[in-house]
N, C-alpha and C positions, 0 to 999 in steps of 0.2 A: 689396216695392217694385218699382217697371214700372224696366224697364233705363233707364240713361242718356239725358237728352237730345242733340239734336243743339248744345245750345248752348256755346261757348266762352268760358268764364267772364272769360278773362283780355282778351274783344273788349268785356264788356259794362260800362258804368261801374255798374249797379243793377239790381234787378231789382224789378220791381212785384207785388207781389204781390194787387193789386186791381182789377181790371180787368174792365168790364163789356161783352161784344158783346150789342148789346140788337138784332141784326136778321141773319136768315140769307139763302142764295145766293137763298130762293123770294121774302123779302120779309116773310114773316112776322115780328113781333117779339115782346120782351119779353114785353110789358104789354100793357094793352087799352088803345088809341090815347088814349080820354083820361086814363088813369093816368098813360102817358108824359107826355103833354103838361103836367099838371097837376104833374107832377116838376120839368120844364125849366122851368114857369113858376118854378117857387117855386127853386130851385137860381140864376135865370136865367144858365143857361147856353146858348150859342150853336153848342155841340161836333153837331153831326150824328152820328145812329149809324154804327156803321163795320163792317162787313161784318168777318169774322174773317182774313180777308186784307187787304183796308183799315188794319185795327189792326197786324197783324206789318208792314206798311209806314211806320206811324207811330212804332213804336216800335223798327223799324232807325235810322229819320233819325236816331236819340237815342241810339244803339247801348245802349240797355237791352232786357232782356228782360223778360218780361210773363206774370203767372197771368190766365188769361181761363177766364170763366164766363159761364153764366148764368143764374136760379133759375126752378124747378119749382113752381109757384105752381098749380095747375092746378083742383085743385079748391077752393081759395077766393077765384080770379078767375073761373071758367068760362071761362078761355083758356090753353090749350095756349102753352107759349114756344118762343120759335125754336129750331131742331133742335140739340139737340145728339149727333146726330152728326155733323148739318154742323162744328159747331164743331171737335169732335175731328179731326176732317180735315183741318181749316184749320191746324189747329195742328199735325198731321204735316206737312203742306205746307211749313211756319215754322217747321220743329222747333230751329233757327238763331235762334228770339228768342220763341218763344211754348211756354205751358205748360199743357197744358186740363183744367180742374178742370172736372165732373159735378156736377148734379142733378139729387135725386128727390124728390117729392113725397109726404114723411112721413104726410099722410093716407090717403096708397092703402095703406098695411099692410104685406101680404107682398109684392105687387107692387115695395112700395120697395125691400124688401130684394133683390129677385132683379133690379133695373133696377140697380143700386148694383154688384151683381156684374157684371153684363154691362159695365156702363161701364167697368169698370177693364178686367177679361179679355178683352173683346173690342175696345174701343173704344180701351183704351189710358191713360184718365183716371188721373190722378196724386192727386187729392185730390175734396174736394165740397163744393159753398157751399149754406148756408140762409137763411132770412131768417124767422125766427120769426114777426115779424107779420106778414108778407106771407104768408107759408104758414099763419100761422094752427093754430100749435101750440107745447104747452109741452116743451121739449127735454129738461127731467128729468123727465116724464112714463114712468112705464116701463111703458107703453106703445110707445113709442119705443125704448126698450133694444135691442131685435131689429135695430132699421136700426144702433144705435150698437155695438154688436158684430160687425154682419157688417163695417163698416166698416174694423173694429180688426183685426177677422181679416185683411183685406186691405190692412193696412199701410200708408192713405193720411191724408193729416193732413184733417180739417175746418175751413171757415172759417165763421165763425157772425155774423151781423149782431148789435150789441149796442147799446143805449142808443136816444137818437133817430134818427128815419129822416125821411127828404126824401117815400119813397115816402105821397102821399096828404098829405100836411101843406098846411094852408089850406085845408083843402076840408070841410064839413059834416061833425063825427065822424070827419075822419082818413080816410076809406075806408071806414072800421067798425077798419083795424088797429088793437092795442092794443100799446100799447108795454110794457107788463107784460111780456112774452113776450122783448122784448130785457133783460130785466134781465140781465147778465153772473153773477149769484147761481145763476141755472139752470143754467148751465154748469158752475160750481164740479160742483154732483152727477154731470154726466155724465163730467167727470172723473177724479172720485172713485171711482167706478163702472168704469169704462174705464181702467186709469192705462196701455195702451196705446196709445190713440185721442190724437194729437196735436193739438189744440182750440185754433183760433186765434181769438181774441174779436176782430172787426173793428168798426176806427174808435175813438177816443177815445169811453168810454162815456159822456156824457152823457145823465143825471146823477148815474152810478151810477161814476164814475171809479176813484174808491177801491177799490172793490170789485172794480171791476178790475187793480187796481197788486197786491191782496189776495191774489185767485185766481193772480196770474203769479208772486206770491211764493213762495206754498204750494206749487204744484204744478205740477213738473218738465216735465208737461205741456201746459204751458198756453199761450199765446205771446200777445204784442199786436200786431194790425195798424195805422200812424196814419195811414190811410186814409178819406178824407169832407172834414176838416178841412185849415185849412189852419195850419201849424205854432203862426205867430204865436198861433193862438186856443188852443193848449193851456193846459192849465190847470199849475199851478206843480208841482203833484206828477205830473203826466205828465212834464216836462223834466226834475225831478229823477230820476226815476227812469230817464228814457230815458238821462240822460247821467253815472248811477253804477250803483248796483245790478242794474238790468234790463235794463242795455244788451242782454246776451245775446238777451234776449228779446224784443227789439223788432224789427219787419219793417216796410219801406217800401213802401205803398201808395198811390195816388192817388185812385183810385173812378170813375176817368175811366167817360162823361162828367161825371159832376156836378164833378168837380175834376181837372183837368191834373197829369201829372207834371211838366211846366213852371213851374207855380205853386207847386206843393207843395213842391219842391227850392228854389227863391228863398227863399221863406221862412222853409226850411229853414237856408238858410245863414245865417241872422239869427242863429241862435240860438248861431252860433258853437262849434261840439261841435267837441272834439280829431276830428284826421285819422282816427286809429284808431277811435274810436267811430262815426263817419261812415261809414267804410267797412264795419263790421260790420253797422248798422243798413241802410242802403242794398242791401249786397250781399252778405255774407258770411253773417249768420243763414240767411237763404229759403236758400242754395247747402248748409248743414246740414240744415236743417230734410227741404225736397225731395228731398235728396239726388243734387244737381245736380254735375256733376264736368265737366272738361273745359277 
């Protein structure tokens, strides 16, 4: 595990563990201009992308801190995303509210596996986000085992997109993505396989939900992120579970921009959870999980 952040646990009310920078210092972004767009049409969201410094200043206002990423899609968009070593920088710059999780692009092979190492080693990254349909691969493929081992050897947790996604939705055939590939059943194996590798299922899995309440039962190392949605729409056995059994394993995330932590906490508070459960969900899992002190 990468030594201590600069953050101070006892300054921050939550920590996000979802958080997208979709544009670096050159300008470069995500997605290919009209993936984005066709994102924020269907999201309609009005959030502007925000530089990875832009973001540690939005989420000082809030005194939360923030896991900021952003996905390696490369060879099944034919565009390169914004740098992430810009990001990693951004986030030493912000080491006071910002956390920067690495990706790599599971189709390039070995390449992945030796970019995965560099990101931690050299660059600093703390964890790694994928996005199965956007990347356009099956994660219990083993195939894949090689990146999901070296990962495990380097002691960082993964967050893994699950169920439906925004990216490409309304649009002729989705993009081409197939949402198959977010089934949270995939990840069970990688798991299984890895019981090192700490596997975060991101977002309420619709509509594979269960499956997901399933996998975070069985396995120790499994965690939920309820990031995308917004509280009110959970579904009954995600609140039950968030607010007995699983609480443990439950992490607060937004997805900003498709969804504010502003919005997400409101509604959150609908739902009335004990103080203590709130505080764990919100901030106290991710400060276990990352291994965040201070």
């Amino acid at each position: 595990m990468n030594a201590p952040t600069g953050i101070d646990l006892s300054a921050v009310t939550a920590v996000d563990v979802h958080v997208h920078v979709q544009i670096d210092d050159s300008g470069r972004t995500a997605s290919p201009p009209a993936l984005t767009e066709a994102m924020a049409a269907y999201f309609g969201s009005s959030e502007k992308p925000r530089t990875v410094d832009e973001t540690a200043d939005y989420y000082r206002e809030r005194r939360m801190a923030a896991v900021v990423f952003t996905v390696d899609a490369t060879t099944n968009l034919g565009h390169a995303p914004n740098s992430i070593d810009d990001l990693a920088a951004g986030a030493r710059r912000n080491a006071d509210v910002l956390v920067a999780f690495g990706s790599v692009d599971p189709l390039q092979g070995e390449a992945a596996v030796e970019e995965a190492r560099r990101q931690v080693l050299e660059l600093g990254v703390r964890g790694f986000k994928f996005h199965p349909s956007v990347q356009a691969f099956d994660p219990s493929a083993e195939q894949f085992d090689p990146l999901w081992t070296q990962i495990e050897e380097l002691g960082v947790p993964i967050i893994v997109h699950t169920g439906q996604t925004g990216a490409g939705a309304g649009t002729p055939g989705g993009w081409g993505f197939r949402l198959s590939l977010s089934n949270p059943m995939l990840l069970d194996d990688v798991a299984a396989r890895h019981p090192r590798l700490q596997v975060i299922m991101a977002h309420p899995s619709v509509p594979w939900q269960d499956e997901a309440i399933s996998i975070a039962t069985h396995k120790s190392n499994t965690w939920i992120d309820l990031s995308g949605w917004s509280p009110k729409y959970f579904s009954p056995a995600l609140v039950r579970a968030a607010r007995t059994y699983l609480t443990q394993k439950m992490l607060f995330g937004s997805d900003l921009p498709a969804l504010t932590p502003d919005r997400w906490l409101n509604d959150f508070a609908l739902l009335e959870f004990p103080e203590d459960k709130t505080r764990m969900i919100l901030k106290d899992n991710a400060a276990r999980l990352l291994g965040l002190t201070g």
